[in-house]
N, CA, C and O atoms as a Tinker XYZ file with bonds, in Angstrom:
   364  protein
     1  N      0.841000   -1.174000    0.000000    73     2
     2  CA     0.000000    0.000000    0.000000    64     1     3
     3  C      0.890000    1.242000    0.000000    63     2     4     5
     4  O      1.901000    1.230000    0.702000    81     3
     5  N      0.530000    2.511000   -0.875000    73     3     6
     6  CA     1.404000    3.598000   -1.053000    64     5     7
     7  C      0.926000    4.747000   -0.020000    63     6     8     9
     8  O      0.047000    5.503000   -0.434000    81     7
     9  N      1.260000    4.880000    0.856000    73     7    10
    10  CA     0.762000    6.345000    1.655000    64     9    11
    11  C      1.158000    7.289000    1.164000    63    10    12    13
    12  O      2.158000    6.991000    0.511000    81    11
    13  N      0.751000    9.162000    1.047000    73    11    14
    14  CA     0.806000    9.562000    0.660000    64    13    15
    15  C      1.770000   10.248000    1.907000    63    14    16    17
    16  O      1.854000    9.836000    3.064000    81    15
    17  N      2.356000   11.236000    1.395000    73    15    18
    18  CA     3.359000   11.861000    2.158000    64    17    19
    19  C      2.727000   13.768000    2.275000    63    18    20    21
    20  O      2.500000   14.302000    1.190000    81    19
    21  N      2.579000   14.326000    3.117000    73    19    22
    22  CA     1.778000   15.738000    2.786000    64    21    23
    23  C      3.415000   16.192000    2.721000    63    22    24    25
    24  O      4.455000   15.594000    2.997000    81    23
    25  N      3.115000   17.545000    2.218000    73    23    26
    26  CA     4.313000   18.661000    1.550000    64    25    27
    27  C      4.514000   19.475000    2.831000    63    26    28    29
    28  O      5.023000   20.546000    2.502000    81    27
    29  N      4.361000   19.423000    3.914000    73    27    30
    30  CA     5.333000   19.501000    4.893000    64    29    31
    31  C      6.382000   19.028000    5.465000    63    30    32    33
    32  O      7.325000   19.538000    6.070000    81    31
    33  N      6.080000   17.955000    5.181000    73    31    34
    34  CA     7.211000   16.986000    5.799000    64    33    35
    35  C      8.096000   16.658000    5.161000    63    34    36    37
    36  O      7.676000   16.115000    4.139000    81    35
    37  N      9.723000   16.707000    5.228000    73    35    38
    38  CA    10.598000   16.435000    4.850000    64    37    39
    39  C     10.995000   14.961000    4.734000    63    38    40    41
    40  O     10.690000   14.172000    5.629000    81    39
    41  N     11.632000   14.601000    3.705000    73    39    42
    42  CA    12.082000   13.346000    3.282000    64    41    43
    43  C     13.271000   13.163000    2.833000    63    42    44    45
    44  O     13.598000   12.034000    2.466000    81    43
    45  N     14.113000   14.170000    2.771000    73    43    46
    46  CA    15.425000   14.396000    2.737000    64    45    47
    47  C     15.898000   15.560000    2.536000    63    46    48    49
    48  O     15.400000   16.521000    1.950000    81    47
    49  N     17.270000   15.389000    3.246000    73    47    50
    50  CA    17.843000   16.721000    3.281000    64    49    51
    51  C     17.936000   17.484000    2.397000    63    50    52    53
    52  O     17.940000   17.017000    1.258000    81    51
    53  N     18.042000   18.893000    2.579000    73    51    54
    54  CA    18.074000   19.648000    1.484000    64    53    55
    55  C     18.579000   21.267000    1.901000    63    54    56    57
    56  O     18.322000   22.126000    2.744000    81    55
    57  N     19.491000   21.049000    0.686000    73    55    58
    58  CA    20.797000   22.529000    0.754000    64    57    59
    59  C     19.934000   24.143000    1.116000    63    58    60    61
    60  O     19.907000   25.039000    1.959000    81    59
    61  N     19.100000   23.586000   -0.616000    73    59    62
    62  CA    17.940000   25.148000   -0.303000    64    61    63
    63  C     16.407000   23.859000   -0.869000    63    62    64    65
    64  O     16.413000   22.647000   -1.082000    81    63
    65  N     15.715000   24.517000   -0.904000    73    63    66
    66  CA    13.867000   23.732000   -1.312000    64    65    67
    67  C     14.327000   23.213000   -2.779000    63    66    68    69
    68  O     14.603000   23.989000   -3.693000    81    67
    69  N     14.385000   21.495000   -2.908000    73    67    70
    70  CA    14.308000   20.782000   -3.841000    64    69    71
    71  C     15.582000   20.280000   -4.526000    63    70    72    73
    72  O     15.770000   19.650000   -5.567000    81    71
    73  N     16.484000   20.832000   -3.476000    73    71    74
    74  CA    18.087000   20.168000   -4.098000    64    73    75
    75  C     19.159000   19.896000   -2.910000    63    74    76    77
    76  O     19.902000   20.600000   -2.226000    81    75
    77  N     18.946000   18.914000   -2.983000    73    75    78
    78  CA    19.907000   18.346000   -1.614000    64    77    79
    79  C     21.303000   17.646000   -2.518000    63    78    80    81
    80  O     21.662000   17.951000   -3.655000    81    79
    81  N     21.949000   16.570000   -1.535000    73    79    82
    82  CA    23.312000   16.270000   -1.003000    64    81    83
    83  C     23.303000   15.579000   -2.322000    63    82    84    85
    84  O     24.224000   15.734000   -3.123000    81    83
    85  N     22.089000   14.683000   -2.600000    73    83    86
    86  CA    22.406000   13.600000   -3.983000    64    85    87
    87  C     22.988000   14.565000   -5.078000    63    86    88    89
    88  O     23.973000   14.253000   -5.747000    81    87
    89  N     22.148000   16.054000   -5.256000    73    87    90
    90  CA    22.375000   16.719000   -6.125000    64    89    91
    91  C     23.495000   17.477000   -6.581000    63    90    92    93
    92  O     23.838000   17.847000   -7.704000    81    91
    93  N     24.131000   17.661000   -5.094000    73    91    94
    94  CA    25.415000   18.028000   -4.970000    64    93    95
    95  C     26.581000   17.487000   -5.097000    63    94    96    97
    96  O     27.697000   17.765000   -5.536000    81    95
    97  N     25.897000   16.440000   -4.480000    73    95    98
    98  CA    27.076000   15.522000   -4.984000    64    97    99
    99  C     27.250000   15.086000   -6.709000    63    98   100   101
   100  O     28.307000   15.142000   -7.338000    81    99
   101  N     26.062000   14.699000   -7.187000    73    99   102
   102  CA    25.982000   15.030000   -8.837000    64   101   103
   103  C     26.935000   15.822000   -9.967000    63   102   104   105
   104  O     27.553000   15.530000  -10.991000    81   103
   105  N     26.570000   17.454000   -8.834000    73   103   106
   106  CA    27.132000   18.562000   -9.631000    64   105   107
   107  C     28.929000   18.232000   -9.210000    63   106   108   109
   108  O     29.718000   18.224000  -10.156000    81   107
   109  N     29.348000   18.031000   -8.099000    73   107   110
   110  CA    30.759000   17.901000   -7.726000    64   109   111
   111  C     31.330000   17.167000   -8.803000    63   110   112   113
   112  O     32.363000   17.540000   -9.358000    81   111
   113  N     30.481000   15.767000   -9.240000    73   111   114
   114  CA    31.281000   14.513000  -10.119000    64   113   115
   115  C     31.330000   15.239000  -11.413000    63   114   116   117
   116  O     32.252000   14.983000  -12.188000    81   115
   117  N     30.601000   15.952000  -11.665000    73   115   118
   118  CA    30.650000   17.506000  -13.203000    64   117   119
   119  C     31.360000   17.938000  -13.253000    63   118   120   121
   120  O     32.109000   18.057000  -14.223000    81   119
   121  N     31.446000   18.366000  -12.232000    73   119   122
   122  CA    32.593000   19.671000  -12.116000    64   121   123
   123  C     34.087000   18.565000  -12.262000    63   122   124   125
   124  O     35.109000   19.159000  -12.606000    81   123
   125  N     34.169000   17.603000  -12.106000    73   123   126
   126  CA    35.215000   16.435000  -12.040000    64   125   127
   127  C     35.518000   16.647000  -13.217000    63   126   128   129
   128  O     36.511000   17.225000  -13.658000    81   127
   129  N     34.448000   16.064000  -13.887000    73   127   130
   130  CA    34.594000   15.510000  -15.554000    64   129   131
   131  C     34.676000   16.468000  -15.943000    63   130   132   133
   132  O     35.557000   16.222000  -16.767000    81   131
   133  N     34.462000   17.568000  -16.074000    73   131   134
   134  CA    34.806000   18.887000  -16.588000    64   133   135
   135  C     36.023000   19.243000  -16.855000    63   134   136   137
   136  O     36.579000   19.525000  -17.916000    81   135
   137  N     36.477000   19.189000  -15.482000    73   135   138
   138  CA    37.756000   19.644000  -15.114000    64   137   139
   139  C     39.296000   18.433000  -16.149000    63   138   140   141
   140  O     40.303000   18.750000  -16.784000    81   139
   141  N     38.771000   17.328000  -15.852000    73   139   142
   142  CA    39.640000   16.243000  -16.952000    64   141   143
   143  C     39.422000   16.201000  -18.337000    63   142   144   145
   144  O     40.204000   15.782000  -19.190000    81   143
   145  N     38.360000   16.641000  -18.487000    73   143   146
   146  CA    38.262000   16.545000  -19.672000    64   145   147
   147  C     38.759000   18.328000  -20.530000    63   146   148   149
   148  O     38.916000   18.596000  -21.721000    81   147
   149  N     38.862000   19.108000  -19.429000    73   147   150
   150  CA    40.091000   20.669000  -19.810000    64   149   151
   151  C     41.454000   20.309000  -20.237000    63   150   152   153
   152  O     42.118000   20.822000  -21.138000    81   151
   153  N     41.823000   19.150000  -19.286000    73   151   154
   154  CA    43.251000   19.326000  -19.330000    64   153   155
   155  C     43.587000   18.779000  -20.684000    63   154   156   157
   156  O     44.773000   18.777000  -21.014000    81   155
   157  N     42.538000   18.244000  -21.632000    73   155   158
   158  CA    42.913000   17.147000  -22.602000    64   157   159
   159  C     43.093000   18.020000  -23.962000    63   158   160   161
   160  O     43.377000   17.440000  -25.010000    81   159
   161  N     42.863000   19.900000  -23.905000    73   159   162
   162  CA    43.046000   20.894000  -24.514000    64   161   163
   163  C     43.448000   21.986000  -24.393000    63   162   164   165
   164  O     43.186000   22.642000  -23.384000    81   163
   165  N     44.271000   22.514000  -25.507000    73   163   166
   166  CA    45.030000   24.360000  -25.187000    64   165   167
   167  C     44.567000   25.402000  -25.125000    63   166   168   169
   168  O     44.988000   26.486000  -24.721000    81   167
   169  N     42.947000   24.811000  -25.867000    73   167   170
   170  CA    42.603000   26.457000  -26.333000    64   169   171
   171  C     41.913000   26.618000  -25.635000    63   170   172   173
   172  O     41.048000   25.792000  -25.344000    81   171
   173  N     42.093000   28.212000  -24.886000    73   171   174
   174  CA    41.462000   28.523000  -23.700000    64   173   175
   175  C     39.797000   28.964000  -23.648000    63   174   176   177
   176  O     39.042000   29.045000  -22.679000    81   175
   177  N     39.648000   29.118000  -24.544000    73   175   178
   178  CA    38.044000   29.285000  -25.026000    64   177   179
   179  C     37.165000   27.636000  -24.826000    63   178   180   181
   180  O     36.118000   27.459000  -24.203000    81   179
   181  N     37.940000   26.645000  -25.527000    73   179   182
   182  CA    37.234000   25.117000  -25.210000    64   181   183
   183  C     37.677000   24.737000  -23.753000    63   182   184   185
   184  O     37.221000   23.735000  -23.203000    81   183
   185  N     38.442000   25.441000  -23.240000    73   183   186
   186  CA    39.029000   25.089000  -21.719000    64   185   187
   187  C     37.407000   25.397000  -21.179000    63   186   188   189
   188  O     36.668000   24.476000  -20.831000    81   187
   189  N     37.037000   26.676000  -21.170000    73   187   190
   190  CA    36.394000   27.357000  -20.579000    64   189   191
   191  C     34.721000   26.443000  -20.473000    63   190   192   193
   192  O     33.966000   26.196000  -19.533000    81   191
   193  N     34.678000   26.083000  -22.290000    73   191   194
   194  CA    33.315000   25.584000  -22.373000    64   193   195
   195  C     33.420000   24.103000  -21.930000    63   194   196   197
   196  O     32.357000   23.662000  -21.494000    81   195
   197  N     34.656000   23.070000  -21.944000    73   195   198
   198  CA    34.353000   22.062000  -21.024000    64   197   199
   199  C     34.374000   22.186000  -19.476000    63   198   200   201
   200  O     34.001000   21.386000  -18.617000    81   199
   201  N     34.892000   23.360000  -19.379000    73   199   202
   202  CA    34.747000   23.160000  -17.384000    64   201   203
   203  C     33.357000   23.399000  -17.051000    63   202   204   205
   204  O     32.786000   22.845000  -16.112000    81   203
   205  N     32.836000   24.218000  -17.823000    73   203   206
   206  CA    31.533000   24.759000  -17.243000    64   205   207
   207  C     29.950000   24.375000  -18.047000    63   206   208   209
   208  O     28.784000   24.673000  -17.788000    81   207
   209  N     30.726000   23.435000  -19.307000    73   207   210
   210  CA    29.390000   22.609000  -20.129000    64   209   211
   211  C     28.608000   21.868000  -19.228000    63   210   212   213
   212  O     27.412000   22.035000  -18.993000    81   211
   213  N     29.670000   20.708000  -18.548000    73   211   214
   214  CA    28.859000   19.707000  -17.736000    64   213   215
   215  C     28.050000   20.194000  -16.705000    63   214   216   217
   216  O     26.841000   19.985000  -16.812000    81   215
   217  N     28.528000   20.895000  -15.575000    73   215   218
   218  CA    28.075000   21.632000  -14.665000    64   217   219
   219  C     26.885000   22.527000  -14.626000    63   218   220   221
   220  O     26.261000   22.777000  -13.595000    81   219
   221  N     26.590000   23.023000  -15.881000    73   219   222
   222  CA    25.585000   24.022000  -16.301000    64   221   223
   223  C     24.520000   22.765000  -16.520000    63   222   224   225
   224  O     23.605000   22.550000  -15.725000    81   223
   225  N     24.707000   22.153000  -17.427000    73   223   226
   226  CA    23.618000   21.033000  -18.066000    64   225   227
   227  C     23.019000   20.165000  -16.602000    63   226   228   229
   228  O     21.897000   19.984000  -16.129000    81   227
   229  N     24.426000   19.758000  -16.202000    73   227   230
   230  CA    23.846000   19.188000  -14.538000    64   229   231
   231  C     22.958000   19.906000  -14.093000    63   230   232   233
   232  O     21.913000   19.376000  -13.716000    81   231
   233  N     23.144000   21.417000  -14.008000    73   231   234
   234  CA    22.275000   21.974000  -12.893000    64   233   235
   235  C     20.834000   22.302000  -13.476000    63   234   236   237
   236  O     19.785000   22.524000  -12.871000    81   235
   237  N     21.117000   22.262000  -14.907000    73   235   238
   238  CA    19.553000   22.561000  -15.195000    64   237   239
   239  C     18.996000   21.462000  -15.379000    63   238   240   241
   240  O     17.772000   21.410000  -15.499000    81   239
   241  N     19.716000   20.440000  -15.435000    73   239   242
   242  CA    18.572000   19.037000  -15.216000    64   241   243
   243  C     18.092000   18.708000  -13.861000    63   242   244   245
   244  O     17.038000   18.121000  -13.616000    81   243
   245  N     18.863000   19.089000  -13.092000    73   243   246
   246  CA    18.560000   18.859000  -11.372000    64   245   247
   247  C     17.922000   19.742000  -11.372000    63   246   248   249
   248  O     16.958000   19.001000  -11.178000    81   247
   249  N     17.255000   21.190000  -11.421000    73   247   250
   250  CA    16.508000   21.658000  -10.612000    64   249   251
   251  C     15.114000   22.031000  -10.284000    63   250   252   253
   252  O     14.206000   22.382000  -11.036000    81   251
   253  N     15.135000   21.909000   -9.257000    73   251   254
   254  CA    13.486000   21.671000   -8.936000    64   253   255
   255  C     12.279000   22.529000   -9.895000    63   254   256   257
   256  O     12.174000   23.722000  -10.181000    81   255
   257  N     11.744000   21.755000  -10.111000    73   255   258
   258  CA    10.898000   22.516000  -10.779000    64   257   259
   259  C      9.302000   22.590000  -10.054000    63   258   260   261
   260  O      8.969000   21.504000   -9.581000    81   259
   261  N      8.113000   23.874000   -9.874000    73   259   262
   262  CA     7.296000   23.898000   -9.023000    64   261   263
   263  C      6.517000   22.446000   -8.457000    63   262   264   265
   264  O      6.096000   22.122000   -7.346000    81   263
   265  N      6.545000   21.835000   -9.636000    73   263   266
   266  CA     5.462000   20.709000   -8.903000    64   265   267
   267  C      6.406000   19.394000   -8.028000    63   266   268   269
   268  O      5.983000   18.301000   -7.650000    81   267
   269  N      7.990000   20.055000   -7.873000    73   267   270
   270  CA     8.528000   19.204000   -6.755000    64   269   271
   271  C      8.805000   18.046000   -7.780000    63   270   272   273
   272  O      9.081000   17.053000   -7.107000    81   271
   273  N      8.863000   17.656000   -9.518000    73   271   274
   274  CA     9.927000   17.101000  -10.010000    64   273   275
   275  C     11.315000   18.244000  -10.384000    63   274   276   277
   276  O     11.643000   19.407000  -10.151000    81   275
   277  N     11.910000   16.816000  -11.233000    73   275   278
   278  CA    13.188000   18.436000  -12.115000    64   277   279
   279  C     12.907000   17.724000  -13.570000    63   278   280   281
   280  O     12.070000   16.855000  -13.813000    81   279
   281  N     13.773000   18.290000  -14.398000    73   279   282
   282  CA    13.645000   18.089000  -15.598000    64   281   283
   283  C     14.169000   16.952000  -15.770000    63   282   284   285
   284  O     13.557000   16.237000  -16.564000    81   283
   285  N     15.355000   16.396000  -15.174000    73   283   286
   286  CA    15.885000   14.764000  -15.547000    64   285   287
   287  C     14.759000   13.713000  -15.182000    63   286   288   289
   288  O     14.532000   12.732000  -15.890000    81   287
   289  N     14.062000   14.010000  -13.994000    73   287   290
   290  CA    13.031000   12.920000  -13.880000    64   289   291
   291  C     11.629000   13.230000  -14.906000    63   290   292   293
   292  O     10.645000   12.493000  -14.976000    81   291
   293  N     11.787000   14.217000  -15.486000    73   291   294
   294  CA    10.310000   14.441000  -16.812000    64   293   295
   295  C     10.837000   13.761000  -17.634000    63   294   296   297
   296  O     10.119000   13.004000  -18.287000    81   295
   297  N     11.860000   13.789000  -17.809000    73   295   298
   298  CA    12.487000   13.753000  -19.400000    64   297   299
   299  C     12.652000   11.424000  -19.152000    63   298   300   301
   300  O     12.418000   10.501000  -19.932000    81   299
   301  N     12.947000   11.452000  -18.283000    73   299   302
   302  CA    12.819000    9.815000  -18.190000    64   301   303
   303  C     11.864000    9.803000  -18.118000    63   302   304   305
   304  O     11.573000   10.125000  -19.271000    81   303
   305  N     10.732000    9.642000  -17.498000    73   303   306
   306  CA     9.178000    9.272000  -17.356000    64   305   307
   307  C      8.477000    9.899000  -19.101000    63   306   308   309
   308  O      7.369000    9.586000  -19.537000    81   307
   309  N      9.104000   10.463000  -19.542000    73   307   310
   310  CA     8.642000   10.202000  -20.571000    64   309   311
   311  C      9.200000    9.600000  -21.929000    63   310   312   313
   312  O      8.522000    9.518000  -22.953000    81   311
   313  N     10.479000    9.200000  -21.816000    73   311   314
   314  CA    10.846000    8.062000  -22.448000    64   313   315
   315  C     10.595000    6.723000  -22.480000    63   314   316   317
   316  O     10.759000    5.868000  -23.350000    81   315
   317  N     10.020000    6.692000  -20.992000    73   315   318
   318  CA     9.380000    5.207000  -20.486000    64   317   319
   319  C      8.363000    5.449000  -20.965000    63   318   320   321
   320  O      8.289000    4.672000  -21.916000    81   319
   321  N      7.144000    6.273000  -20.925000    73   319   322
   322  CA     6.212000    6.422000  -21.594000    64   321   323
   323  C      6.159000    6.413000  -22.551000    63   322   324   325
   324  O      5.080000    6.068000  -23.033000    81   323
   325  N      7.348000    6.808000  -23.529000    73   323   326
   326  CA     7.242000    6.468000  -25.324000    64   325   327
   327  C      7.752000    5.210000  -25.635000    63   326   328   329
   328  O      7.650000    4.973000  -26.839000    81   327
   329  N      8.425000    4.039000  -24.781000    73   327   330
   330  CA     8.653000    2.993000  -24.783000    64   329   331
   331  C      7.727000    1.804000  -24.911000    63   330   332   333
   332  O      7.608000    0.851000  -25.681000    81   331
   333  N      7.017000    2.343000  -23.640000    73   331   334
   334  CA     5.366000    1.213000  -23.583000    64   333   335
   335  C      4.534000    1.619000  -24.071000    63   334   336   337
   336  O      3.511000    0.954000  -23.905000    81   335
   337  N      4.379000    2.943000  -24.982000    73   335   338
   338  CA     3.245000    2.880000  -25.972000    64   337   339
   339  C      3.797000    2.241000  -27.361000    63   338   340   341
   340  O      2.979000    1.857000  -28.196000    81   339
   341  N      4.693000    2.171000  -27.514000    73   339   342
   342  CA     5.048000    1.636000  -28.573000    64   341   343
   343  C      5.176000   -0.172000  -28.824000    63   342   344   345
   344  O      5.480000   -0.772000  -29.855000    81   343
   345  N      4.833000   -0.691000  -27.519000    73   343   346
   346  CA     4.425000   -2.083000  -27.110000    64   345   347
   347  C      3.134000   -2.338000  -27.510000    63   346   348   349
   348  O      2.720000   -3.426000  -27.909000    81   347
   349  N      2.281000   -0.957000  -27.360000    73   347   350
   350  CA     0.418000   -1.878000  -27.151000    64   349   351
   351  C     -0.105000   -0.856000  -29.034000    63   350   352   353
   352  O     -1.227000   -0.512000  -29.404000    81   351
   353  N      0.941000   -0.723000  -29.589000    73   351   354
   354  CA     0.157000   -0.238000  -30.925000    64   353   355
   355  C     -0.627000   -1.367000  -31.567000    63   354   356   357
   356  O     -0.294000   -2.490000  -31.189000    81   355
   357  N     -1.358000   -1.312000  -32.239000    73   355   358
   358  CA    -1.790000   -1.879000  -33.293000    64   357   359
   359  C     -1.102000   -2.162000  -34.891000    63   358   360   361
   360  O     -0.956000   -1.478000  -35.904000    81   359
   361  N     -0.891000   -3.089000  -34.621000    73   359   362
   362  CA    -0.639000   -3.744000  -35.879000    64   361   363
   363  C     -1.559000   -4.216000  -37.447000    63   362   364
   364  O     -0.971000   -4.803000  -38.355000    81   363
């Protein structure tokens, strides 16, 4: 049985409303790959756009959006959704 949880109550920690430690920790492993994947070039202009490509894209997929998802969990739930409709078509 699924109980419902009311929007007071907390269920995990969180930095500011809708982005906690998982998320942070997320953006840190970005900022990683970012950073290795700089050293693998000279030009300081592509330096610039791999340190801060991953990190940017991270953060706009993580963040909360009003109804308490983010955009990485829309964007899967609806790939799963274009997955299993494509099971019950008609032939």
């Amino acid at each position: 049985m699924i109980y419902l949880i009311p929007k007071n109550i907390k269920t995990k920690n969180e930095i500011f409303k809708g982005f906690g430690f998982v998320e942070l920790l997320v953006m840190a492993l970005m900022c990683g790959i970012g950073y290795l994947l700089q050293l693998f070039t000279s030009n300081f202009y592509l330096k610039i756009f791999l340190f801060t490509f991953f990190p940017i894209l991270t953060f706009l997929l993580l963040f909360p959006l009003p109804n308490g998802g983010n955009t990485f969990m829309f964007l899967k739930k609806f790939v799963i959704y274009q997955k299993r409709q494509k099971m019950y078509k008609y032939k």
